[in-house]
N, CA, C and O atoms as a GROMACS GRO file, in nm:
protein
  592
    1UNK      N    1   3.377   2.689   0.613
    1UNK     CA    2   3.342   2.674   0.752
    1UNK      C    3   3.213   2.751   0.778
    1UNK      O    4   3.202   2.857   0.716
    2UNK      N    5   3.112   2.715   0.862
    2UNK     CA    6   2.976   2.784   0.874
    2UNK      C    7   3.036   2.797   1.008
    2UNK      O    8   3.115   2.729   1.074
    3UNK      N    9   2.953   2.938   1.031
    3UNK     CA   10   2.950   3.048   1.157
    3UNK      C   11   2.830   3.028   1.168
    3UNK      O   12   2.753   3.007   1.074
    4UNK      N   13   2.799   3.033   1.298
    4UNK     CA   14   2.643   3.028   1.338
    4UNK      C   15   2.631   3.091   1.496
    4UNK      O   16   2.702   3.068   1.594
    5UNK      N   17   2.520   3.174   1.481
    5UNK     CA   18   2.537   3.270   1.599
    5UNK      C   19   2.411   3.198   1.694
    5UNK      O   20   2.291   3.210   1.669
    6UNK      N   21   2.461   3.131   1.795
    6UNK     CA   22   2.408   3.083   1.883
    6UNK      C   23   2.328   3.134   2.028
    6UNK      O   24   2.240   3.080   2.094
    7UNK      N   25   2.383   3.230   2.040
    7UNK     CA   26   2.339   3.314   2.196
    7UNK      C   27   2.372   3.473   2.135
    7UNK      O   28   2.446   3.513   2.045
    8UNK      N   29   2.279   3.539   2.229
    8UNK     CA   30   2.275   3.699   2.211
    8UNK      C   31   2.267   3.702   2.391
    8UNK      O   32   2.192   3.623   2.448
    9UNK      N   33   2.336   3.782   2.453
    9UNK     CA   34   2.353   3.850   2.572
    9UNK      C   35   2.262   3.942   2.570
    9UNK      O   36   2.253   4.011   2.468
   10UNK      N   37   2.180   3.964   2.674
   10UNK     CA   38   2.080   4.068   2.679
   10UNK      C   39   2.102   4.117   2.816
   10UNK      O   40   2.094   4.035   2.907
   11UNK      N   41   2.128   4.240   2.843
   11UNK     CA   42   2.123   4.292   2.978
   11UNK      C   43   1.986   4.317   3.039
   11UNK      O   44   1.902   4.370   2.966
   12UNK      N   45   1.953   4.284   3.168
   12UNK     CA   46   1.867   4.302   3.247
   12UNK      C   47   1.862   4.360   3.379
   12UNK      O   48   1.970   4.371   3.436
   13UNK      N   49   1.761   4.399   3.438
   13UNK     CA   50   1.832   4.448   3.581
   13UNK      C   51   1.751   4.307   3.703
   13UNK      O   52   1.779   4.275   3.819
   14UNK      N   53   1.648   4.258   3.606
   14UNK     CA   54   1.549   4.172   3.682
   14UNK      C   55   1.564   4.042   3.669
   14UNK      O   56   1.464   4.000   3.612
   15UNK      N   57   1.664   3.923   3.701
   15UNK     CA   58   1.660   3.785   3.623
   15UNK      C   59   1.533   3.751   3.619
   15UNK      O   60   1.461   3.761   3.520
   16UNK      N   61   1.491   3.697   3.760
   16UNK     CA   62   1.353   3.660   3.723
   16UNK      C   63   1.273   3.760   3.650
   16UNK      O   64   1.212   3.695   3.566
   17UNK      N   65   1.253   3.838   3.644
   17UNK     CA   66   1.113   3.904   3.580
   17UNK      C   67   1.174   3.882   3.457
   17UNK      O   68   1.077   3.875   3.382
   18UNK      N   69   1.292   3.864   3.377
   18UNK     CA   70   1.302   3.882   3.258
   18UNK      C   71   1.291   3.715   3.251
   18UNK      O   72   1.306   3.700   3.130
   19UNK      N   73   1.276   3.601   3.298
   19UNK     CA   74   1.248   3.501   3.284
   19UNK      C   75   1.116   3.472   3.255
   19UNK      O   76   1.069   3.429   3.150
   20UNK      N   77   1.041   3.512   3.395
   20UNK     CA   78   0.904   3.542   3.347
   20UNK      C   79   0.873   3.594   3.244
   20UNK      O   80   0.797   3.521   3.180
   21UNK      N   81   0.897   3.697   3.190
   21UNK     CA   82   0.846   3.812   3.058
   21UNK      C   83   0.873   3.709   2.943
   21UNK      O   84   0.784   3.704   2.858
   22UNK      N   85   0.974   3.629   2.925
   22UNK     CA   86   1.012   3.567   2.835
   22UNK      C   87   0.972   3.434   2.779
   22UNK      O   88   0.952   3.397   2.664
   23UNK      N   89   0.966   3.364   2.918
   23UNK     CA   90   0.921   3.231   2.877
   23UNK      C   91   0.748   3.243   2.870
   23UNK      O   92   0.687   3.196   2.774
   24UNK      N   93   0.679   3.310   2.984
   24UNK     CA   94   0.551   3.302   3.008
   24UNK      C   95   0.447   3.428   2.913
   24UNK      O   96   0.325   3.432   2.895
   25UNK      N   97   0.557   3.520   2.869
   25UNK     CA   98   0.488   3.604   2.787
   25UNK      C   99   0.520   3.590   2.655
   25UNK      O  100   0.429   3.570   2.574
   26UNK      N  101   0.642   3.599   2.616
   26UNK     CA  102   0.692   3.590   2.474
   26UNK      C  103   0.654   3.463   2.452
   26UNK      O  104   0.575   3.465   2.358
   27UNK      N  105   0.673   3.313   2.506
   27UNK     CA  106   0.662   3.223   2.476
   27UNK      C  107   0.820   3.104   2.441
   27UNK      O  108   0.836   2.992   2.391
   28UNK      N  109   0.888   3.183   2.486
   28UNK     CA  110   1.049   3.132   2.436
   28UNK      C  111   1.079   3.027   2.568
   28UNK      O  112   1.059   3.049   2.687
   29UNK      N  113   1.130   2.917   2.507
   29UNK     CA  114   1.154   2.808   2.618
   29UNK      C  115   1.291   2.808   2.664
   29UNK      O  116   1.400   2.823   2.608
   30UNK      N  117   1.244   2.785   2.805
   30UNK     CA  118   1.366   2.791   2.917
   30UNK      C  119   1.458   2.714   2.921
   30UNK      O  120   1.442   2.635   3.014
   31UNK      N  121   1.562   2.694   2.856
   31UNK     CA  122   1.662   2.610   2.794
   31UNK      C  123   1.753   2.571   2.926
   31UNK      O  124   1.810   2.462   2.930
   32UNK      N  125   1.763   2.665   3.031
   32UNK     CA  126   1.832   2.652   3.172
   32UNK      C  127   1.853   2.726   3.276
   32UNK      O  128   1.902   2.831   3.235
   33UNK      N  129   1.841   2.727   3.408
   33UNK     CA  130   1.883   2.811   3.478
   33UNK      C  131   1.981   2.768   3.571
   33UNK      O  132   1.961   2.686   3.661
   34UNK      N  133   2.119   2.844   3.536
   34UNK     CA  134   2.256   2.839   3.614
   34UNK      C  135   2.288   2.917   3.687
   34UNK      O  136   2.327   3.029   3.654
   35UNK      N  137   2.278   2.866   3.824
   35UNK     CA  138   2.315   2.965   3.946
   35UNK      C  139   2.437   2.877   4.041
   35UNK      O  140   2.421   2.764   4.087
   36UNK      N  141   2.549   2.953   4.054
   36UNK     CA  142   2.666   2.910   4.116
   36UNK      C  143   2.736   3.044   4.166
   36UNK      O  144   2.707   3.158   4.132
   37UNK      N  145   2.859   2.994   4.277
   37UNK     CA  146   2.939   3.108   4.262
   37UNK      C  147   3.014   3.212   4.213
   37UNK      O  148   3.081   3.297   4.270
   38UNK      N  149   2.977   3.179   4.035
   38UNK     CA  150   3.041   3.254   3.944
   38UNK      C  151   2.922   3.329   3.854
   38UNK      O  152   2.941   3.440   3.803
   39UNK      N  153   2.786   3.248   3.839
   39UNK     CA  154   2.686   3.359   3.774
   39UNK      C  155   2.556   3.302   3.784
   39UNK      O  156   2.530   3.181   3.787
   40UNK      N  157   2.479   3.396   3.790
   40UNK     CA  158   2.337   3.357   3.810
   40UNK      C  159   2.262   3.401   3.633
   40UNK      O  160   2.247   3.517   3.597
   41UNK      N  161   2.232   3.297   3.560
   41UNK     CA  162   2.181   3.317   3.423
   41UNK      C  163   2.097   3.217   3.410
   41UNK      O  164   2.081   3.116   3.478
   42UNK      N  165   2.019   3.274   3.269
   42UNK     CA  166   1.915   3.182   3.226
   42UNK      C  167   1.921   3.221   3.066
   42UNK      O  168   1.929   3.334   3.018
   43UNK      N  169   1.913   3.071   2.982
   43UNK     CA  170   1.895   3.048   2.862
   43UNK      C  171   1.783   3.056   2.798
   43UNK      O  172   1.732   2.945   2.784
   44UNK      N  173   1.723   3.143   2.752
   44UNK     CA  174   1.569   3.105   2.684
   44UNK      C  175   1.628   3.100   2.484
   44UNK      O  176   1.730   3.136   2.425
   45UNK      N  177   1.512   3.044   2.449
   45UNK     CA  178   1.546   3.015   2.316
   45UNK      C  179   1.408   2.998   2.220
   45UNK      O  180   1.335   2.899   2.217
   46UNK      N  181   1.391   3.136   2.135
   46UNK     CA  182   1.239   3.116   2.079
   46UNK      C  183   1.229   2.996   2.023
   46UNK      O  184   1.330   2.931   1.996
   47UNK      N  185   1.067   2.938   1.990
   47UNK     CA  186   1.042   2.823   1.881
   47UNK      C  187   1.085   2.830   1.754
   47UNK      O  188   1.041   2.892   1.657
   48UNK      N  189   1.169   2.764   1.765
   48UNK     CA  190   1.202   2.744   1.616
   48UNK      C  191   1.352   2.792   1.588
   48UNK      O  192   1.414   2.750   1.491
   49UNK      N  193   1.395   2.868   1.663
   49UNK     CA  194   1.531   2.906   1.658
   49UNK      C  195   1.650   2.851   1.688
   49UNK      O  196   1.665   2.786   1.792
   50UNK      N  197   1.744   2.870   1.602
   50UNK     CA  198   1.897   2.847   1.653
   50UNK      C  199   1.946   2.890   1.726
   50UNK      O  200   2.041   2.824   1.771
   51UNK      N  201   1.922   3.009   1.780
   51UNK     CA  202   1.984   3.100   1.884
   51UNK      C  203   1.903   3.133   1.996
   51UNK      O  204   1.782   3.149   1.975
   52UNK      N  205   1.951   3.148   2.118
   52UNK     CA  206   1.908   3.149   2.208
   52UNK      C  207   1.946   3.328   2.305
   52UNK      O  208   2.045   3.395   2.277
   53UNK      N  209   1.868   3.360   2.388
   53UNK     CA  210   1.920   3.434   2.457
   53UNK      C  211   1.966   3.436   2.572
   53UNK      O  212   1.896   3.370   2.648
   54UNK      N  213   2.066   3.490   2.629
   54UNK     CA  214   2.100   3.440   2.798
   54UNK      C  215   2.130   3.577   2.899
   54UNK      O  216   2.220   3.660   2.890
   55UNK      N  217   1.999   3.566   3.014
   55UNK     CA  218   2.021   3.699   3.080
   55UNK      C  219   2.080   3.636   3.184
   55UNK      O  220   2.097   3.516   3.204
   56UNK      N  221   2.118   3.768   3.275
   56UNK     CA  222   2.194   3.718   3.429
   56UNK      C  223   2.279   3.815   3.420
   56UNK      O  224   2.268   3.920   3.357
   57UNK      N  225   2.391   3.767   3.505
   57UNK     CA  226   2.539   3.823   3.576
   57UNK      C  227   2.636   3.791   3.504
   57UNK      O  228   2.745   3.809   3.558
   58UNK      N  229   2.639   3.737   3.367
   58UNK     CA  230   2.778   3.735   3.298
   58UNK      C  231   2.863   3.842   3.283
   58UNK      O  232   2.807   3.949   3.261
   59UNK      N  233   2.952   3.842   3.288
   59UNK     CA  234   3.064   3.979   3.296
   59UNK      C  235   2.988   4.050   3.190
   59UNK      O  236   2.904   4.131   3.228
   60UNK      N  237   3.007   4.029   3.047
   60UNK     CA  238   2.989   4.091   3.001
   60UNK      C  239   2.850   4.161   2.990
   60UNK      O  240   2.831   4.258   2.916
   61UNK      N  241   2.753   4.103   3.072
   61UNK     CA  242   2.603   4.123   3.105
   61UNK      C  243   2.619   4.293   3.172
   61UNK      O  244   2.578   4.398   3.124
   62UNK      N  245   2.697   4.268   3.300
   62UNK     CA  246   2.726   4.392   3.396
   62UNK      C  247   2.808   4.480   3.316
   62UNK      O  248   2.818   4.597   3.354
   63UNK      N  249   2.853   4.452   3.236
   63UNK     CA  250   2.935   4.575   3.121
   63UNK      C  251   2.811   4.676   3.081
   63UNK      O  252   2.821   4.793   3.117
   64UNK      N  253   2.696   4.636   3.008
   64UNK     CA  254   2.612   4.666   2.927
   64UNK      C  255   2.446   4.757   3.040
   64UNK      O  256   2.398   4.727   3.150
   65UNK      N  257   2.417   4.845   2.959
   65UNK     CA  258   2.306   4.932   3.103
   65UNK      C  259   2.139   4.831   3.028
   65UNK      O  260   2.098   4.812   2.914
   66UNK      N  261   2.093   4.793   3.155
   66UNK     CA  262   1.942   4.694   3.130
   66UNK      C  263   1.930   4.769   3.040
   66UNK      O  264   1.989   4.877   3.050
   67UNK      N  265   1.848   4.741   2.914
   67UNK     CA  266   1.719   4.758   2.845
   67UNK      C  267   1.809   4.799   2.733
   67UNK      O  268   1.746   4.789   2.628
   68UNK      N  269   1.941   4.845   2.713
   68UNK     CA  270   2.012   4.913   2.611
   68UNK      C  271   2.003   4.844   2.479
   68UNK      O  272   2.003   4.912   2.376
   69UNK      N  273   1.995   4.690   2.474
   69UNK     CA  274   1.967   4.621   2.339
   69UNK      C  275   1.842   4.709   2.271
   69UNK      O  276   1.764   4.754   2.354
   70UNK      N  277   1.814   4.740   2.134
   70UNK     CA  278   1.773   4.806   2.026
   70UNK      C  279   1.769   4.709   1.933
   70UNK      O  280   1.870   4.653   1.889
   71UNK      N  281   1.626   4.679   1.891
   71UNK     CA  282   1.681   4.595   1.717
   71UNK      C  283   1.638   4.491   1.706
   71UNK      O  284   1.565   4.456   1.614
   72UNK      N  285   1.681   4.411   1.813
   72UNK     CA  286   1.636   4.270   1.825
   72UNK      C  287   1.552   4.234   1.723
   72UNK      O  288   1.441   4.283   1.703
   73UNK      N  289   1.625   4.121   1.637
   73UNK     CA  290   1.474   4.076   1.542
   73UNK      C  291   1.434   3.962   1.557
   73UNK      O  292   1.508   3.881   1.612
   74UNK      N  293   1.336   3.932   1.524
   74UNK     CA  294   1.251   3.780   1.525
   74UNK      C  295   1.194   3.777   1.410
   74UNK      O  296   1.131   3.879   1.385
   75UNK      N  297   1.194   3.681   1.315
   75UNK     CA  298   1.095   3.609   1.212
   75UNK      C  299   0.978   3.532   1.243
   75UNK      O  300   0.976   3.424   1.302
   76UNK      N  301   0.895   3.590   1.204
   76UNK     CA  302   0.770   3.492   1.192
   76UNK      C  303   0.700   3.457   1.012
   76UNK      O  304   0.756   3.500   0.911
   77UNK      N  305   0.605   3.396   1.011
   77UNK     CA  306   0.584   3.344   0.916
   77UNK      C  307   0.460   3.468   0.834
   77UNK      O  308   0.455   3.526   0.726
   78UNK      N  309   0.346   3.461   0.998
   78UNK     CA  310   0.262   3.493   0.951
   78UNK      C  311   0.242   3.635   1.082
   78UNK      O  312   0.211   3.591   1.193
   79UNK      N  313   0.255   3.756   1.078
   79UNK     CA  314   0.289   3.865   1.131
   79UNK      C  315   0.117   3.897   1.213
   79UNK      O  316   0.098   3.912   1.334
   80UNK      N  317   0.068   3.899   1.162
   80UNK     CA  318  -0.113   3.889   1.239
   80UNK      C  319  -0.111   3.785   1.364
   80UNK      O  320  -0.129   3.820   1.481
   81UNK      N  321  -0.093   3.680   1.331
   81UNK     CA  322  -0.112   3.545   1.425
   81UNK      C  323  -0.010   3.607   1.494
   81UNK      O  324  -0.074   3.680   1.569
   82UNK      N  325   0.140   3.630   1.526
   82UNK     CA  326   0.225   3.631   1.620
   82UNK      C  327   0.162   3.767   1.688
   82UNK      O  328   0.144   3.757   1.810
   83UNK      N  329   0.128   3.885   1.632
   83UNK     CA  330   0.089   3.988   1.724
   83UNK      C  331  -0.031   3.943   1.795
   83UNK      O  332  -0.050   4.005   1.899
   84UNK      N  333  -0.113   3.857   1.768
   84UNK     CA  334  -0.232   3.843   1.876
   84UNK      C  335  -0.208   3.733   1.947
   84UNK      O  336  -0.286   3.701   2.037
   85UNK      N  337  -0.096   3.658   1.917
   85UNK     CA  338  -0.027   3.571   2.010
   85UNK      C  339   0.022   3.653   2.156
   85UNK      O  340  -0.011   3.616   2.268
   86UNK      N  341   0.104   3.764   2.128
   86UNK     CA  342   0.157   3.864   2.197
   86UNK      C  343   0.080   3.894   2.270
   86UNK      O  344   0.082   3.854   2.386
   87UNK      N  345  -0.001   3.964   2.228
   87UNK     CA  346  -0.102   4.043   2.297
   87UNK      C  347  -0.209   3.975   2.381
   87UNK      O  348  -0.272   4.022   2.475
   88UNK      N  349  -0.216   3.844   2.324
   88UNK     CA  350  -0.312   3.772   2.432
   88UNK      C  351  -0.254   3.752   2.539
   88UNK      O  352  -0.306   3.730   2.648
   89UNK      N  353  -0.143   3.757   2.514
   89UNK     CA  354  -0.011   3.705   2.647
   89UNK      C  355   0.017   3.845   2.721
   89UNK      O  356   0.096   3.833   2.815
   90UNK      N  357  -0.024   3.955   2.701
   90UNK     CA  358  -0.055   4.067   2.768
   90UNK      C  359   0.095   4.137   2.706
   90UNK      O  360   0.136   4.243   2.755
   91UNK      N  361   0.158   4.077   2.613
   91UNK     CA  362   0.280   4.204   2.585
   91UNK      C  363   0.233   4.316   2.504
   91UNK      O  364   0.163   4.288   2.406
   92UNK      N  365   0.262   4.446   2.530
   92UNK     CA  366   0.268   4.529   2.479
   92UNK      C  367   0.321   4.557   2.340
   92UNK      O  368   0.438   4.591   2.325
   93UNK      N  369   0.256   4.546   2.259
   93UNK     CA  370   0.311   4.542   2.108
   93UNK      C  371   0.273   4.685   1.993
   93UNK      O  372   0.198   4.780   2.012
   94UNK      N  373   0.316   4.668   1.932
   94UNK     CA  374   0.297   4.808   1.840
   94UNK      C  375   0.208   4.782   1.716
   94UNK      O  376   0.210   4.662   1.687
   95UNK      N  377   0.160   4.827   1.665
   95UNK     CA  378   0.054   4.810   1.530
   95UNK      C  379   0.157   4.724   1.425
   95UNK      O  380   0.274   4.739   1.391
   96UNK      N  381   0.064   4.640   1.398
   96UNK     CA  382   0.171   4.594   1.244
   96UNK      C  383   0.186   4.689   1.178
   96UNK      O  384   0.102   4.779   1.187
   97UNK      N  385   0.285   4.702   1.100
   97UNK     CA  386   0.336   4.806   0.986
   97UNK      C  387   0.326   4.750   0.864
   97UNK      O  388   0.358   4.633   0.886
   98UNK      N  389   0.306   4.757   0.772
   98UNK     CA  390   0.324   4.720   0.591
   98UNK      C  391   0.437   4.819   0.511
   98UNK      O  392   0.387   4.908   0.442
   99UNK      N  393   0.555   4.813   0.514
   99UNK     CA  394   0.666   4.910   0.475
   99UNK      C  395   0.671   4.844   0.363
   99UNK      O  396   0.712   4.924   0.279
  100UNK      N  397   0.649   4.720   0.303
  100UNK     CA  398   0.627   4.726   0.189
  100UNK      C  399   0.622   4.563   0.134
  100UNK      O  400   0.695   4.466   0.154
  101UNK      N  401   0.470   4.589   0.036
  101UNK     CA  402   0.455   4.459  -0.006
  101UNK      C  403   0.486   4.365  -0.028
  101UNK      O  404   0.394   4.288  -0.056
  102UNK      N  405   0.602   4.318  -0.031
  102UNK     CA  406   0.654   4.186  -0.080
  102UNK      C  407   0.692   4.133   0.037
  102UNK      O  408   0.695   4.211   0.132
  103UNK      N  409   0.724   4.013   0.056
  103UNK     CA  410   0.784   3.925   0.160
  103UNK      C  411   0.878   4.037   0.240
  103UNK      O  412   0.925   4.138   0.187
  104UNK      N  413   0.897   3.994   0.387
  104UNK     CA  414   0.989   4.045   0.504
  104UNK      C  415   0.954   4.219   0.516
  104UNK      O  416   1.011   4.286   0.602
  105UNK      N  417   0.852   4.281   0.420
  105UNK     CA  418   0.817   4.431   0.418
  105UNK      C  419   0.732   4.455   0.554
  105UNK      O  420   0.731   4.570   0.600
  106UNK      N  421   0.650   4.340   0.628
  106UNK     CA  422   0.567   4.376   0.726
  106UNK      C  423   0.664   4.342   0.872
  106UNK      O  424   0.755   4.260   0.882
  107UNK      N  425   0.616   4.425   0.966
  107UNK     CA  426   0.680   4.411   1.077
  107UNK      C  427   0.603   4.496   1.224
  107UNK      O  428   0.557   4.610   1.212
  108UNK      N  429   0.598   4.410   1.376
  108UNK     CA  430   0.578   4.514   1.461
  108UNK      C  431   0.672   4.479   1.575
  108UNK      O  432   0.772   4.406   1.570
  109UNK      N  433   0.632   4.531   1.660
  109UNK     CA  434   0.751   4.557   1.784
  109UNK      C  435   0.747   4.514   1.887
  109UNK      O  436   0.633   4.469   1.874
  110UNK      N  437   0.777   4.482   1.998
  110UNK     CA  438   0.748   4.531   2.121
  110UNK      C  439   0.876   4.509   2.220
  110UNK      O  440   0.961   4.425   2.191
  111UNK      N  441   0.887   4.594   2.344
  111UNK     CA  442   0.970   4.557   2.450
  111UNK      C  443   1.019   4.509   2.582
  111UNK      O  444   0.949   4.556   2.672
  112UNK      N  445   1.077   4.463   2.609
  112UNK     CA  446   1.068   4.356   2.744
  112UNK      C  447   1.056   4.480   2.901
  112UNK      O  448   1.072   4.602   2.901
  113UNK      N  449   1.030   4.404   2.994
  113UNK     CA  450   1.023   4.526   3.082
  113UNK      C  451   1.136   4.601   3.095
  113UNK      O  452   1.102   4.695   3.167
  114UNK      N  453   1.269   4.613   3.062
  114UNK     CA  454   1.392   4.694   3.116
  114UNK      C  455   1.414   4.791   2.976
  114UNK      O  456   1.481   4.894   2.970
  115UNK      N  457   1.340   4.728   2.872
  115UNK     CA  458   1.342   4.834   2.775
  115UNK      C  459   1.429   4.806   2.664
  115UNK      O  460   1.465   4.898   2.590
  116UNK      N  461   1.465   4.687   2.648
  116UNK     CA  462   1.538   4.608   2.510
  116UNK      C  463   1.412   4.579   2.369
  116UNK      O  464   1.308   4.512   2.378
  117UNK      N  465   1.455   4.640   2.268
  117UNK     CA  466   1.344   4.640   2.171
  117UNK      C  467   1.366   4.537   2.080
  117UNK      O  468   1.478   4.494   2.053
  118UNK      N  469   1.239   4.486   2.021
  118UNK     CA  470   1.266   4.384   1.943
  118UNK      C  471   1.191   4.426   1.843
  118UNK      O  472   1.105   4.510   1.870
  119UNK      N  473   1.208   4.370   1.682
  119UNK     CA  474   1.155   4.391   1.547
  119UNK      C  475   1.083   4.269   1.524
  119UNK      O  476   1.156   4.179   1.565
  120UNK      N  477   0.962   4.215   1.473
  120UNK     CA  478   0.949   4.083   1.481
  120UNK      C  479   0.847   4.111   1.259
  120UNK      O  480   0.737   4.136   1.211
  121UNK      N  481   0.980   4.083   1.218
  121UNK     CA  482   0.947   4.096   1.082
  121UNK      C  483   0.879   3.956   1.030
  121UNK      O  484   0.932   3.848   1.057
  122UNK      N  485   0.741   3.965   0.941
  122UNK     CA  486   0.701   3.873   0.888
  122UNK      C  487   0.745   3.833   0.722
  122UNK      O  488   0.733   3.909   0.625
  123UNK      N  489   0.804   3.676   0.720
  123UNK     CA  490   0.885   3.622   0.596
  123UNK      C  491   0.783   3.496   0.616
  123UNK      O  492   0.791   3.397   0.689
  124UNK      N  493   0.660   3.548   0.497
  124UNK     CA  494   0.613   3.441   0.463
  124UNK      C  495   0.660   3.326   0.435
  124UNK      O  496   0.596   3.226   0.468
  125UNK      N  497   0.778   3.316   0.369
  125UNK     CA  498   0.849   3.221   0.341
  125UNK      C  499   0.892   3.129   0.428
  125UNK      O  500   0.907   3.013   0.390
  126UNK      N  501   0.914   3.161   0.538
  126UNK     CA  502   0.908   3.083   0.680
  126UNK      C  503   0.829   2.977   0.676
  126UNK      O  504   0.876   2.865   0.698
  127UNK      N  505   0.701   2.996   0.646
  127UNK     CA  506   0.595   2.912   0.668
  127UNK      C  507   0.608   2.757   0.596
  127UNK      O  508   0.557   2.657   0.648
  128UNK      N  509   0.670   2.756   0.495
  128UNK     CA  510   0.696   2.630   0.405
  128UNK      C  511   0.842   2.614   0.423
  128UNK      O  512   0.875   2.497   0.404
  129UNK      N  513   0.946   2.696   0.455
  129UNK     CA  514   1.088   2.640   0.455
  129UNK      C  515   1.155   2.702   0.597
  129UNK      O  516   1.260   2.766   0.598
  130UNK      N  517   1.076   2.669   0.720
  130UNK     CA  518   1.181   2.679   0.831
  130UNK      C  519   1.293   2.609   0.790
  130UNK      O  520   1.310   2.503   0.730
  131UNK      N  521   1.405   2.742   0.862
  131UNK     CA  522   1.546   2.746   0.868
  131UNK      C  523   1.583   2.632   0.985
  131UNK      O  524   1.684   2.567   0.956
  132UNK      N  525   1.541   2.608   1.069
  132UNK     CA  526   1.519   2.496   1.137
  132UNK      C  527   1.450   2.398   1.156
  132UNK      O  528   1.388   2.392   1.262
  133UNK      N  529   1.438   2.285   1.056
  133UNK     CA  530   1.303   2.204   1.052
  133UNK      C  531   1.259   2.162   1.179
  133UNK      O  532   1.331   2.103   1.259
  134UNK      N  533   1.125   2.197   1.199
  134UNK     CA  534   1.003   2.145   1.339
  134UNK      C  535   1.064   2.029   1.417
  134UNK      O  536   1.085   2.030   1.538
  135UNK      N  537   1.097   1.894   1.302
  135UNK     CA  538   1.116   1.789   1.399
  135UNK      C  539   1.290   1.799   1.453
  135UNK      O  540   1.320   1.762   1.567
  136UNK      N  541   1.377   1.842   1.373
  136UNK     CA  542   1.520   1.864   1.478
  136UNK      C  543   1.502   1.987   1.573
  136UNK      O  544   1.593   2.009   1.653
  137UNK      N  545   1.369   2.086   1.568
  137UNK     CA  546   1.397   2.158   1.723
  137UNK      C  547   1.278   2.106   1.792
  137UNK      O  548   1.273   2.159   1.903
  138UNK      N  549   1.201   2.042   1.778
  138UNK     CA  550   1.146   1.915   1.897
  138UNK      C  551   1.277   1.822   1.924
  138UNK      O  552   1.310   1.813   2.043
  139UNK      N  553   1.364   1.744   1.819
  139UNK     CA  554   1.445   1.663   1.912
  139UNK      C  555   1.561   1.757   1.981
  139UNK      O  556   1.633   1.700   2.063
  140UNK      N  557   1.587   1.906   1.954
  140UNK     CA  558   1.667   1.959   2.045
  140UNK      C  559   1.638   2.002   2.169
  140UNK      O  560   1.721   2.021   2.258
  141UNK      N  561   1.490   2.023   2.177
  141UNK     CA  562   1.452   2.071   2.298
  141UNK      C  563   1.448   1.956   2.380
  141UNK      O  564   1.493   1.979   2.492
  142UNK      N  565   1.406   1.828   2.360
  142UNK     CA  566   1.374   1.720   2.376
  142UNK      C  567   1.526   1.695   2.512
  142UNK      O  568   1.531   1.669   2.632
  143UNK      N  569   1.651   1.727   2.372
  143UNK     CA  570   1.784   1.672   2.443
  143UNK      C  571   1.777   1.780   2.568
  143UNK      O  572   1.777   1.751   2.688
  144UNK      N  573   1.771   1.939   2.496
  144UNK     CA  574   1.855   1.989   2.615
  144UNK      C  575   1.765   1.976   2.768
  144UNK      O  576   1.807   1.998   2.882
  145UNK      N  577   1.602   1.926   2.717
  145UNK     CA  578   1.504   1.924   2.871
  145UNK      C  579   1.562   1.761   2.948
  145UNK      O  580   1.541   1.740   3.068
  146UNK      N  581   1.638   1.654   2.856
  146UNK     CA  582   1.657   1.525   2.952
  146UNK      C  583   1.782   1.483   2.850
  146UNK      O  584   1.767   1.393   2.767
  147UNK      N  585   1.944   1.577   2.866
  147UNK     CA  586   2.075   1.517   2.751
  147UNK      C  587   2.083   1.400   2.912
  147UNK      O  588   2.059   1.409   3.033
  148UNK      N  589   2.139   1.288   2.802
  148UNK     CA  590   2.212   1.163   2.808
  148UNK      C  591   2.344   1.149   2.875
  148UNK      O  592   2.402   1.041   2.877
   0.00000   0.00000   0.00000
């Protein structure tokens, strides 16, 4: 049986601003925003990924203090291009690091406004064998922007 981790809960204190920060700075697409009498959330989901993140009012959201997530990682291919991606987008990012030569050794940082940190390690290997091939997350985004 395959397990596959689909959503990460991120506490916030700001929906919108962490919508904004996310989709318009990080670049991660807005998969949905659900507001009813039971919770006000939003789905974002980086390029290329299986998993998505979802901030708001979920119970277990209000369990957790904003910004407390630590760790967060992201893969990229090529670790240069995504930090000046970042940074053109005005996020605050940290120097690339080189911890050590071989594939997944480089890595830099940065954090959302409430103070949740992310690792964004570069796996060259990415570049020729996304874990999600290009054209099934164009046709997923495709579904979840107009499902049937």
């Amino acid at each position: 049986m395959d397990w596959t981790l689909e959503v990460v809960v991120l506490p916030v204190s700001d929906l919108d601003r962490a919508v904004a920060f996310y989709r318009d700075q990080v670049g991660f697409t807005l998969d949905h925003r659900t507001t009813n009498e039971h919770m006000d959330v939003a789905q974002l989901t980086p390029r290329g990924s299986g998993a998505s993140i979802v901030v708001g009012t979920l119970p277990s959201q209000n369990e957790m203090a904003p910004g407390s997530m630590r760790g967060l990682q992201l893969c990229v291919a090529d670790a240069a291009a995504a930090h000046a991606e970042l940074a053109g987008r005005g996020v605050p990012v940290s120097d690339v690091q080189i911890l050590d030569p071989r594939d997944g050794g480089t890595f830099f940082g940065f954090a959302d406004p409430d103070g949740n940190t992310w690792a964004i390690q570069e796996l060259r290997a990415r570049g020729g064998r996304p874990l999600i091939p290009r054209a099934d997350t164009e046709a997923a985004r495709s579904w979840s922007q107009h499902p049937s």
